[in-house]
C-alpha positions in Angstrom: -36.0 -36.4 3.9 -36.4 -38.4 0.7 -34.7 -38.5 -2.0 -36.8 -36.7 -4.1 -36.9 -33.8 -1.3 -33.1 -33.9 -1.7 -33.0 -33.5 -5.0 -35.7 -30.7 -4.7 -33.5 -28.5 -2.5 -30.3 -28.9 -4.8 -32.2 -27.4 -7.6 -33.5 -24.9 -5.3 -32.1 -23.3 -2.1 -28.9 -25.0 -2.3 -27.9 -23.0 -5.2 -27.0 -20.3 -4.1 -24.5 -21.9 -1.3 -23.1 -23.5 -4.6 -22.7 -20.5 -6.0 -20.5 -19.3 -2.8 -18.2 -22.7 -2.5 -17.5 -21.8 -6.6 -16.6 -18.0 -5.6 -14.7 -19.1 -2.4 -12.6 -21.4 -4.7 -12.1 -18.2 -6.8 -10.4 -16.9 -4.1 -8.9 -19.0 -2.8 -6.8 -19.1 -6.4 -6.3 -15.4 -6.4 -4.6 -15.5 -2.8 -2.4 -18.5 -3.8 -1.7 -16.0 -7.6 -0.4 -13.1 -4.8 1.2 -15.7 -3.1 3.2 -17.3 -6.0 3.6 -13.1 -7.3 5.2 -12.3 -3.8 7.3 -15.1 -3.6 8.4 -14.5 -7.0 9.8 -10.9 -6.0 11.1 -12.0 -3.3 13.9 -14.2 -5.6 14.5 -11.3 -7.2 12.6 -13.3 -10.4 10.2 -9.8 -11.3 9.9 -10.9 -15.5 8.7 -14.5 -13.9 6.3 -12.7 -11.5 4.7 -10.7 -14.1 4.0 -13.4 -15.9 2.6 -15.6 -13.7 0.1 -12.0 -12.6 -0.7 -11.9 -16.3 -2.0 -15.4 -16.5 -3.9 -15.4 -12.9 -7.6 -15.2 -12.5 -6.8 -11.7 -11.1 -5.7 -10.5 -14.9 -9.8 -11.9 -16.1 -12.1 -10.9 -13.7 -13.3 -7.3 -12.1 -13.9 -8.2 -8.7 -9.9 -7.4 -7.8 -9.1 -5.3 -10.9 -7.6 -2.7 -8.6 -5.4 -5.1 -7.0 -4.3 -6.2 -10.7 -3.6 -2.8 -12.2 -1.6 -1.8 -8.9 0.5 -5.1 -8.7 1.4 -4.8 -12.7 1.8 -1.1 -12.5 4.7 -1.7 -9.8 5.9 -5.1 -11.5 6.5 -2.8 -14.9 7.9 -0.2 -12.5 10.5 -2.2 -11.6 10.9 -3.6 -15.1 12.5 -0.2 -15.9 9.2 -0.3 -18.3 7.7 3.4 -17.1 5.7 4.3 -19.6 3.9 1.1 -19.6 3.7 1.3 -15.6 2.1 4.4 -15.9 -0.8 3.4 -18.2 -1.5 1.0 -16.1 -1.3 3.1 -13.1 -3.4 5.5 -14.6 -5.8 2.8 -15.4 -6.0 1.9 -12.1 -6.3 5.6 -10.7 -9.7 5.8 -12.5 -10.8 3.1 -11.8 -10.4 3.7 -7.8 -12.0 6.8 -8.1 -15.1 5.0 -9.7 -15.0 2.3 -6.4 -15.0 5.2 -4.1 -18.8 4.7 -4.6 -19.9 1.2 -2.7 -22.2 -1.0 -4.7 -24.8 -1.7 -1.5 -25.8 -5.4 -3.2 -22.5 -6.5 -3.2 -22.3 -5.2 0.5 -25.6 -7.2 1.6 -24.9 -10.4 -0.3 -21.0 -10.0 1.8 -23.3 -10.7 5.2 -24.5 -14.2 3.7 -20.4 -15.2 2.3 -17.6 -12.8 3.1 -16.1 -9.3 2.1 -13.8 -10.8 -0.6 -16.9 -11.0 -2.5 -16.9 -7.3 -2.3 -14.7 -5.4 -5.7 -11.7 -4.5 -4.0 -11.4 -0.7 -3.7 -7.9 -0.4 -1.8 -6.6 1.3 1.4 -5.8 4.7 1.5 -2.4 4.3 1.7 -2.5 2.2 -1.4 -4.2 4.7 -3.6 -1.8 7.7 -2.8 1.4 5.3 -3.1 -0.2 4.3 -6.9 0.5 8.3 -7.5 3.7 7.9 -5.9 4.9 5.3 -8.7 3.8 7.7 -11.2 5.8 10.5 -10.2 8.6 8.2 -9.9 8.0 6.9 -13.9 7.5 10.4 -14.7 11.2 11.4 -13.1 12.8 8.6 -15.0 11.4 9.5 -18.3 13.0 13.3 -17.6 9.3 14.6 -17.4 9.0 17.1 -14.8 5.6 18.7 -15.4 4.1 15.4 -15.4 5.8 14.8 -12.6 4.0 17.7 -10.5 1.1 16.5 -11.7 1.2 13.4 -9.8 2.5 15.1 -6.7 -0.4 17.6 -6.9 -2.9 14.3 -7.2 -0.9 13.0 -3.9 -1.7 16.2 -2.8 -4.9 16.5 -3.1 -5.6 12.8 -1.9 -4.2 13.5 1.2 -6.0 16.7 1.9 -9.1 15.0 1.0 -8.3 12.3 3.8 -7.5 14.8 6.2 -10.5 16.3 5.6 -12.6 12.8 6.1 -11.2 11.6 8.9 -10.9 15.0 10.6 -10.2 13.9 14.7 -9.4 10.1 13.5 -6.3 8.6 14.3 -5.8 6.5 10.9 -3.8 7.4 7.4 -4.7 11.0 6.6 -0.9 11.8 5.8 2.5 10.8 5.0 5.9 12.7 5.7 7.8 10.6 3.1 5.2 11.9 0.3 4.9 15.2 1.8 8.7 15.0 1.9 9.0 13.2 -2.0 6.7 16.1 -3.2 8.6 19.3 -2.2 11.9 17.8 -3.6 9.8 17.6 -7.1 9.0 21.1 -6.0 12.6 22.2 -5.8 13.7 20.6 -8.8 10.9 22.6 -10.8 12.5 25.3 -9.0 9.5 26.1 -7.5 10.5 27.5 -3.8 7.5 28.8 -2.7 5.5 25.1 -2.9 8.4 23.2 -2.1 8.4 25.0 1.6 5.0 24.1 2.1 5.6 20.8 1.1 8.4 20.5 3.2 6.6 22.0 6.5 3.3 20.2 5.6 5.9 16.5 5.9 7.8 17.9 9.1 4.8 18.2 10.6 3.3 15.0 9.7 6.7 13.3 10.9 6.2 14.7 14.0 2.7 13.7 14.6 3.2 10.0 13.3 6.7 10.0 15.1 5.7 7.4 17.6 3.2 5.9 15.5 4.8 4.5 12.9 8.3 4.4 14.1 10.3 7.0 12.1 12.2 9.9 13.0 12.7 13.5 11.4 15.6 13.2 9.2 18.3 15.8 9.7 18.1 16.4 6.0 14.4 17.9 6.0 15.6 20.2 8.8 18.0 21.8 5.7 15.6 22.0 2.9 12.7 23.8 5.0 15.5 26.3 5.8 16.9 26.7 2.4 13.8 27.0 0.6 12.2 29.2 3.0 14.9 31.5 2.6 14.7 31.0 -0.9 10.9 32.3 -0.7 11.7 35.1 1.2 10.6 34.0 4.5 13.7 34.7 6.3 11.7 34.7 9.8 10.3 31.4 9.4 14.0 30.4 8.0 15.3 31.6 11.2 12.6 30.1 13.7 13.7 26.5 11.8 16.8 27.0 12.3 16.6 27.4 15.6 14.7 24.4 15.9 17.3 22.5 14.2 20.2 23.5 16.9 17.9 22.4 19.5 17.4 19.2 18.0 21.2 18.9 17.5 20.8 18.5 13.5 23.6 20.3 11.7 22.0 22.4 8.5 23.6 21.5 5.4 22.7 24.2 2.3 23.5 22.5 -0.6 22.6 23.9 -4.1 23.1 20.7 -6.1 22.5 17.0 -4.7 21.7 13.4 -5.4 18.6 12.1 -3.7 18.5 8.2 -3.5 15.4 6.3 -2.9 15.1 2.6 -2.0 12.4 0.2 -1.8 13.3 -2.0 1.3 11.7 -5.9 1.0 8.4 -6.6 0.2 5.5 -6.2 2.6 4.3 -9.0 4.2 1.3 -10.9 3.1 -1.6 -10.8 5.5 -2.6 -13.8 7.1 -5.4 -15.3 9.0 -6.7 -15.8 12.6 -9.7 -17.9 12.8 -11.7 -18.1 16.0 -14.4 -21.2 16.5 -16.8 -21.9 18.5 -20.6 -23.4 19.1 -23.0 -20.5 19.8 -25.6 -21.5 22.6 -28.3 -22.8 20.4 -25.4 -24.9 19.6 -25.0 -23.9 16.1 -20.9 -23.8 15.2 -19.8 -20.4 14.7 -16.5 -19.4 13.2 -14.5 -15.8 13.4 -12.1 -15.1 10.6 -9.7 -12.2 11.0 -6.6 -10.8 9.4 -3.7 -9.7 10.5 0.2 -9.1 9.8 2.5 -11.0 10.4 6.2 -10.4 11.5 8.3 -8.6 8.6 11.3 -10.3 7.7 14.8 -9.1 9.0 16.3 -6.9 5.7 20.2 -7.5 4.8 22.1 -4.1 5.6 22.5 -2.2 2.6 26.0 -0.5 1.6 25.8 2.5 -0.8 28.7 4.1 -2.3 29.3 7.5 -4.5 33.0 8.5 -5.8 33.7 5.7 -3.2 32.2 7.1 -0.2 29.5 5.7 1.4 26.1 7.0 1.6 23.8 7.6 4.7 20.8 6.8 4.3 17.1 7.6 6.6 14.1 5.5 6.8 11.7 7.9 5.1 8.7 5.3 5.2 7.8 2.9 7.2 5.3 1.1 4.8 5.0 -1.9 6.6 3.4 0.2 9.9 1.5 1.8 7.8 -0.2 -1.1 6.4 -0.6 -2.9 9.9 -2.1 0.3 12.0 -4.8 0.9 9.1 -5.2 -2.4 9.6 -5.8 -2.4 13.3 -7.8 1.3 12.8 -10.3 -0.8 11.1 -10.4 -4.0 13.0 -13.7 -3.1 15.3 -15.9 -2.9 12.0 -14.3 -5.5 10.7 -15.2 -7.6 13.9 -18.4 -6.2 14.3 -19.2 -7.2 10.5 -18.1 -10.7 11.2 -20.3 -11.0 14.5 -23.6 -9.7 12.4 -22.5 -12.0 9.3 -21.8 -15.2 12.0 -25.6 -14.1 13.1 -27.0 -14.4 10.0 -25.5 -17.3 8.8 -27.0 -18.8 12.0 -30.3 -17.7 11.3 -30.5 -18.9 7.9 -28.9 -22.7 9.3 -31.9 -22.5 11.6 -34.9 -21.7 9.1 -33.1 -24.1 6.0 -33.7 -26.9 9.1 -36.8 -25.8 10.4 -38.2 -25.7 6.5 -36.5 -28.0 4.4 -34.8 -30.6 7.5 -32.1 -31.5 9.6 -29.8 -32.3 6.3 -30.6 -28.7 4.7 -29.6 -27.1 8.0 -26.3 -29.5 8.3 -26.0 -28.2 4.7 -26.1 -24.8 5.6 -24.2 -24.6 8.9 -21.0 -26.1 6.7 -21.6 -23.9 3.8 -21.5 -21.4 6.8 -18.3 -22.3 8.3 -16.5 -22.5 4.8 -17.3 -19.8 3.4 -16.3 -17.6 6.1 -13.0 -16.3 5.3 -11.2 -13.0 6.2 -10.4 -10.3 3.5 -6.6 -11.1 2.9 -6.1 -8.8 -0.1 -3.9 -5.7 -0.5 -1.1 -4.9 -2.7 1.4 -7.1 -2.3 4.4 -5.9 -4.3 4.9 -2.5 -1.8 7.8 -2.4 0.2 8.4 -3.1 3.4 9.5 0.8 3.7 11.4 3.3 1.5 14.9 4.6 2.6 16.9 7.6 1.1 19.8 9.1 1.5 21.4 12.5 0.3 24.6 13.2 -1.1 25.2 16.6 -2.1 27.5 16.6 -5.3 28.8 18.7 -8.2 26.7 18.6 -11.6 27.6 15.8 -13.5 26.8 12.3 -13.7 28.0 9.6 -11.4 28.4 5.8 -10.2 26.5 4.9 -7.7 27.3 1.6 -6.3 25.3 -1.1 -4.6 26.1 -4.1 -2.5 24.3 -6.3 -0.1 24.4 -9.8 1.0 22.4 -10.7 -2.3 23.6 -8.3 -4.8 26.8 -6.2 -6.2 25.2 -3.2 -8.9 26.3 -0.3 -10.4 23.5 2.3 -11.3 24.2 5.6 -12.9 22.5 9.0 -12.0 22.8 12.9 -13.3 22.8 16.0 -11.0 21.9 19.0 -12.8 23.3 22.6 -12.2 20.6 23.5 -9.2 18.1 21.3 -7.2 17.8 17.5 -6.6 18.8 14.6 -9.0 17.0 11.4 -8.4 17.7 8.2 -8.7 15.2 5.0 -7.3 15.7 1.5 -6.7 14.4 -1.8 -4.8 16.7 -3.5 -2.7 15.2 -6.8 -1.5 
C-alpha cells in the first residue's frame, strides 16, 4: 500500500476505529474515577470521595449519568446531607425510567466496540435500592408520608419485576425491602399494609433462602403476628404463630422498639476475565467477561444500648444479589460477545480484502482493544445491610458503636408506639 493509500484510509475508514480507541479511553477513566471513589470509601474518606465523583468524567457526560446520580445520591446519604441525596436520587429515578426504553443505535454500534458504549440504565436491584435511600433520607428528616411514598415506589418496582420475569429465577424481590417497607408501615400506624408487607418479605425470604444466603430472622416471625392481630386477622395470627414454635423462634410483642440498620462494607468492584484465542481463519479473537470477585472479610461489629449489646440479622445480602443477577445474565452477555467477536472478524476480513493487509492488521487490533467487558454498577452499595431490634421505652437513647476501625456514639428517639429508626454504615 502506498503512502498516499495510507493516508486515504486514515481520513476515511479508519475513523471511525479512532473514534472507538478515543471512547475506550473514556472508559477506561470512568472505571479508574469508580475505582479511586471506592477506594476512597473504603478509608472511611466519603467528603474526599465526593469530590473526586464531582470532578470525574462521570459528573460531564450522559452516557453513565445513572451511575453518577446513584453514587452521589449515596455519597450525600452518608454525608448526613438528605435533602440534597434525595434530589439527586430523585434525579436519577427519572431518569431510569426514561432508560427503561433502549436506544436500538446505540445497541448496534455496541456489536462493532462494546456495551459500555451503551447509556448505562442499571440493574434491577440498583433501581429499587435508589428508592430505598430515599425512604431512608425521608425517615431522617422526620417525614413519614414521604416516606411511604418511596416504599409504595419500591413497591410497585418490585411487583412490576415480578410481573416481567414471571417463571425466571433472577431479582424480582427482596425480603429486606419487603421487610424495610412494613416497618414504615407500622410506624404510620398502618396495620393492615404493614402485614402484607410483612408476609409479602417472609415469603420472599423463604424462596431466596438458599439463594442468596440469608435466613428468616426470628424478629419478622413477631411483627407478622402482632400486626395481623392488630388487623383483626386473628386466624392468620394464630397459623404464624404456629409456624414460629415449629421453627423454634420465640415471639416477642413489643409495642415500642428501636430498629437499627447497618450498611456492611462496600461491594466489590467487578472485574474482568478475558479469554483469547485465534479463530480458524486465523483471525485473533478475544472474549471479555465480568465477574465478582471475592468480598472482603468485614470486622465484627459490637453494638450497645443502655450498655447491652444488640443482636443483630443479616437482612440483605447485597453482595449475592449483585453476583447471581450477574450470573442470570451471563448467557446473553456471552452470546453478545460471540456475535460482536464475529463481526469484528468480518469487518478485519473485508478492510483487508478492500483496502490491504495493513487496513485488516488495523482493524483486527482495533478489534482486540476495544473489546472490553461492561464493568459498571454502583459501587458505593454495601456489601449487605444488617439490623438488629431492641425493644425499648419511649425516649431517646445512646446507641454505641465499636469495631476494630471505629468507637461512635449515635443518638436515636423511640416514640410512644411503633418502630424508631436509626441507619448507619459500618465499613
Amino acid at each position: 500500500m502506498s503512502a498516499q493509500e495510507v493516508v486515504r484510509c486514515c481520513r476515511g475508514r479508519f475513523v471511525l476505529p479512532l473514534l472507538f480507541l478515543l471512547l475506550l479511553s473514556g472508559c477506561l477513566g470512568e472505571r479508574q474515577a469508580l475505582d479511586n471513589v471506592a477506594t476512597l470509601l473504603h478509608r472511611g474518606e466519603v467528603n474526599q470521595a465526593l469530590v473526586q465523583l464531582d470532578e470525574s468524567s462521570l459528573a460531564k457526560g450522559e452516557r453513565n449519568r445513572l451511575l453518577y446520580l446513584w453514587e452521589k445520591g449515596l455519597l450525600l446519604h452518608l454525608q448526613g446531607k438528605y435533602r440534597q441525596s434525595n434530589d439527586v436520587l430523585e434525579e436519577a429515578d427519572l431518569l431510569e425510567e426514561e432508560l427503561m426504553t433502549r436506544s436500538l443505535s446505540a445497541e448496534a454500534l455496541s456489536f462493532v466496540s462494546n456495551d459500555t458504549i451503551i447509556p448505562y440504565r442499571g440493574e434491577d436491584y440498583e433501581a429499587a435500592y435508589a428508592n430505598y435511600y430515599r425512604a431512608l433520607n425521608y425517615l431522617a428528616l422526620g417525614e413519614l408520608d414521604e416516606a411511604l411514598v418511596e416504599c409504595r415506589r419500591v413497591d410497585e418496582k418490585l411487583t412490576y419485576y415480578t410481573n416481567l420475569y414471571e417463571g425466571e429465577h433472577v431479582f424480582k424481590e427482596s425480603p429486606y425491602l419487603r421487610l424495610l417497607t412494613g416497618l414504615v408501615y407500622e410506624a404510620d400506624g398502618d396495620s393492615n399494609n404493614a402485614f402484607i408487607a410483612y408476609r409479602r418479605s417472609l415469603e420472599a425470604y423463604q424462596f431466596y433462602r438458599d439463594k442468596y444466603h440469608v435466613a428468616i430472622p426470628d424478629f419478622l416471625w413477631s411483627r407478622l403476628v402482632q400486626s395481623a392481630r392488630a388487623t383483626g386477622f386473628e386466624s392468620e395470627a394464630q397459623r404464624y404463630e404456629k409456624k414460629a414454635r415449629e421453627s423454634g423462634v420465640v415471639l416477642r410483642e413489643n409495642d415500642s422498639f428501636l430498629v437499627i440498620l447497618v450498611d456492611r462494607g462496600i461491594l466489590p468492584r467487578k472485574q474482568e476475565k478475558s479469554f483469547a484465542f485465534t479463530s480458524p481463519d486465523n483471525v485473533p479473537v478475544k472474549l471479555a467477561l465480568p465477574y465478582y470477585p471475592h468480598r472482603e472479610r468485614l470486622d465484627p461489629l459490637r453494638v450497645k444500648v443502655k450498655n447491652r449489646p444488640v443482636r443483630f440479622n443479616q437482612g440483605e445480602n447485597l453482595y449475592a444479589v449483585a453476583k447471581q443477577s450477574l450470573e442470570d445474565k451471563k448467557g446473553r452477555i456471552l452470546v453478545k460477545a460471540i456475535a460482536r467477536a464475529a463481526a469484528k472478524q468480518l469487518a478485519a476480513r473485508k478492510a483487508e480484502n478492500e483496502l490491504g493487509p495493513l487496513a485488516g492488521f488495523a482493524s483486527k487490533m482495533v478489534a482486540l482493544i476495544t473489546e472490553q467487558a461492561d464493568l459498571r454498577g454502583w459501587s458505593s452499595l454495601p456489601q449487605r445491610i444488617d439490623f438488629g431490634v431492641v425493644a425499648l421505652p419511649p425516649g431517646e437513647y445512646e446507641v454505641r458503636f465499636s469495631s476494630h476501625r471505629e468507637n461512635r456514639d449515635l443518638y436515636a428517639k423511640v416514640p410512644e408506639r411503633g418502630p424508631g429508626f436509626l441507619f448507619t454504615r459500618s465499613l
